[in-house]
N, C-alpha and C positions, 0 to 999 in steps of 0.2 A: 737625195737628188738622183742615186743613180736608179734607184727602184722607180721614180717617177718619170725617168727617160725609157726606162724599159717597158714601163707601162705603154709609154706615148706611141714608143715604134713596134708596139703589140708583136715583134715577131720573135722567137729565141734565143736567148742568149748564154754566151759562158761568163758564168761569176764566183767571182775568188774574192770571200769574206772572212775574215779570220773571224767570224763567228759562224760556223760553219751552218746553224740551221734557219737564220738570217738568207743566208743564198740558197738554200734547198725549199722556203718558203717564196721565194721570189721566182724562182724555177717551174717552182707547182703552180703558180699565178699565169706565168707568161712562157714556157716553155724552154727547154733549152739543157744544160748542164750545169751543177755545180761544180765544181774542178779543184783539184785535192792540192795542187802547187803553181808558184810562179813561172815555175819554167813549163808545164804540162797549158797553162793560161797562151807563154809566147807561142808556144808551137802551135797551136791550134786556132790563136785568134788573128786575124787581118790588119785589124786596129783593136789596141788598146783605153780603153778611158779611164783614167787614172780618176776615182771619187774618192780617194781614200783623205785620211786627214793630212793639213801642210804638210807637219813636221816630219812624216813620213818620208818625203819624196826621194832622199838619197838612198832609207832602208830599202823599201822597195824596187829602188832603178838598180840595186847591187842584187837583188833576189829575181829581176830579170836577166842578169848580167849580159846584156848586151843581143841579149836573145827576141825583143820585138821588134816587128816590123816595125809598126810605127804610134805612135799614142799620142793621144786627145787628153790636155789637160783640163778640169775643172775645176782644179785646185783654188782656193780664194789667196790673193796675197802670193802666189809662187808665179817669178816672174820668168818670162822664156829664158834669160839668162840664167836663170836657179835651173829648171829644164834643160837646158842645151848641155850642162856642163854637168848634170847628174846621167844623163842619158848618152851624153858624147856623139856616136854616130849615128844614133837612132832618131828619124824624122819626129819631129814633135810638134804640133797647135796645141793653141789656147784658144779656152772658151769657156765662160760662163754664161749656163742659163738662170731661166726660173722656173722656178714651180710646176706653173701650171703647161710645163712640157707633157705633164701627165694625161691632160688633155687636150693635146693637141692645138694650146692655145700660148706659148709660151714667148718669151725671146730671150734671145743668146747673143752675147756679144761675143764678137773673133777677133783677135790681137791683129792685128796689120804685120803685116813679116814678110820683110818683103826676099827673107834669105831661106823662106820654107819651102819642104818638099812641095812641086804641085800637084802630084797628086794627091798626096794626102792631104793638104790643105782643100781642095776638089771635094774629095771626099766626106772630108768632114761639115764643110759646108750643107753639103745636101745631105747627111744624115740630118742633120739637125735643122735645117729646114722643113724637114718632115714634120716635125715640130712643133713651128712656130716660126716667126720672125726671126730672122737671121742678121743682125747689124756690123758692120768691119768698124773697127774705131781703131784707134793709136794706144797702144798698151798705155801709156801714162794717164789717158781718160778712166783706166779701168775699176779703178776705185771710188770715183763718181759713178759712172754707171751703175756699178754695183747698189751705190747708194739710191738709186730709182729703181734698178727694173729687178735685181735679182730679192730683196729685201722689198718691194714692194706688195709683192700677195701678203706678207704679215704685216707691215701697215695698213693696208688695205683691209684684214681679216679685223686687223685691232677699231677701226675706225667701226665696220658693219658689226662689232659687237656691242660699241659703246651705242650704235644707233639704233641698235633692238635693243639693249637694255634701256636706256632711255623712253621707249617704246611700250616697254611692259611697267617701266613704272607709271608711265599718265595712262596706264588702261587695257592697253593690247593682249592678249595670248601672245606667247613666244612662237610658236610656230607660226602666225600670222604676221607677228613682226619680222620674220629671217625672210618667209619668203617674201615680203613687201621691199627689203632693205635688197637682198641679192637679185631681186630683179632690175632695180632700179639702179646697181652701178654697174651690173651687164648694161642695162639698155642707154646710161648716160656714157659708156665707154665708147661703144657703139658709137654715138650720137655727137660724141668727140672727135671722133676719125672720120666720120661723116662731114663734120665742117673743118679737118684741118687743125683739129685741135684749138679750135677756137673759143678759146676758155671763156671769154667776157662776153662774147656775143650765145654764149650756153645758157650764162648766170644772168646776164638780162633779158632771155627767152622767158625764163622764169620769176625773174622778180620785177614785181610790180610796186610801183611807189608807196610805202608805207603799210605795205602786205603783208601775210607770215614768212613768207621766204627772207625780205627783206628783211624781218626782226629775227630769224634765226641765223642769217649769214654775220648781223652786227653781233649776235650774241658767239659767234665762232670767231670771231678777230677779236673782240674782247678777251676772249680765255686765250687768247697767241696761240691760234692753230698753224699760224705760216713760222710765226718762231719756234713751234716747235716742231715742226719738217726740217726748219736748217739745222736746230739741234742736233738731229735726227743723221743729217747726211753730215756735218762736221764729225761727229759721234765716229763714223762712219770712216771717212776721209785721212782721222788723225789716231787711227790705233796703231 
């Protein structure tokens, strides 16, 4: 995630990966520094974004020690409470995005805090607006959320795979099938936000009484596509 925010805001960055040629590969992509310590990272950065993994979060806020300005979580599952009290005086937001921040097409949801710095919270907003969609919700949604928007490009990726594989067994070339498939949930996403997200007046644009649409939506509730979405976000919801 954080290489694909870096991507998004195309302009240089400092990055501190304890795989050291990880960040001098990301560097050579998109400009900027790789930075040899935690403390050489606080002095020189503005804001912080913390991508590193959960369980990290204390090693790390002690290899800061107290020394950032201010940091942006993206941590999954670390709540501003786990933050506030591994960070103590140092300003902190929460924020998860997705994916396709990478292109400039993404969304981030931002924890509601109503006891945050404002400027940083300011600030971080509009970095990641740059982005994509920027949503405020109440931290206790954030796990739902998650379960749509950040976890969505890989259901999403899983769905247009089974639909070109599908594709090339009744006949298609593979490349013919990917770009038939990625056109068509750009231009039905599109075409979503276009009406409000009008999901049923989408599906009866397109299905006509006893047509192939029709026989392919009955053959997708058959195999429990919507049970296995809840699946999917309980999966999700109750780790």
């Amino acid at each position: 995630m954080a290489s694909a925010l870096a991507r998004g805001w195309g302009e240089p960055v400092l990055v501190l990966d304890l795989f050291r040629p990880r960040a001098e590969a990301l560097v050579a992509e998109v400009g900027g520094a790789a930075i040899e310590s935690h403390a050489e990272l606080a002095e020189r950065a503005d804001v912080i974004v913390l991508a590193h993994k959960p369980h990290g979060v204390e090693r790390v806020a002690a290899a800061l020690a107290g020394a950032a300005k201010g940091v942006v979580s993206i941590l999954g599952g670390v709540s501003l409470d786990t933050l506030r009290a591994a960070y103590g005086d140092t300003p902190v937001v929460r924020m998860i995005p997705s994916v396709p921040v990478e292109v400039r097409d993404g969304v981030t949801c931002h924890a509601r805090d109503a006891d945050a710095d404002a400027d940083l919270q300011r600030r971080a907003i509009e970095l990641f607006e740059r982005v994509g969609l920027v949503v405020t919700i109440d931290e206790s949604q954030f796990e739902i959320a998650m379960g749509l928007m950040s976890c969505a490009p890989a259901y999403v990726a899983l769905v247009a795979e089974a639909q070109v594989d599908a594709g090339v067994r009744a006949g298609l070339p593979a490349d013919l099938a990917g770009e038939l498939v990625a056109a068509s949930i750009g231009g039905t996403a599109a075409l979503l936000q276009a009406r409000d997200m009008d999901t049923l007046a989408v599906r009866r644009a397109v299905t006509s009484p006893g047509g192939s649409t029709a026989r392919g939506l009955a053959a997708l509730e058959h195999a429990g596509v919507r049970a296995a979405f809840d699946d999917a976000m309980q999966a999700v919801v109750s780790r």
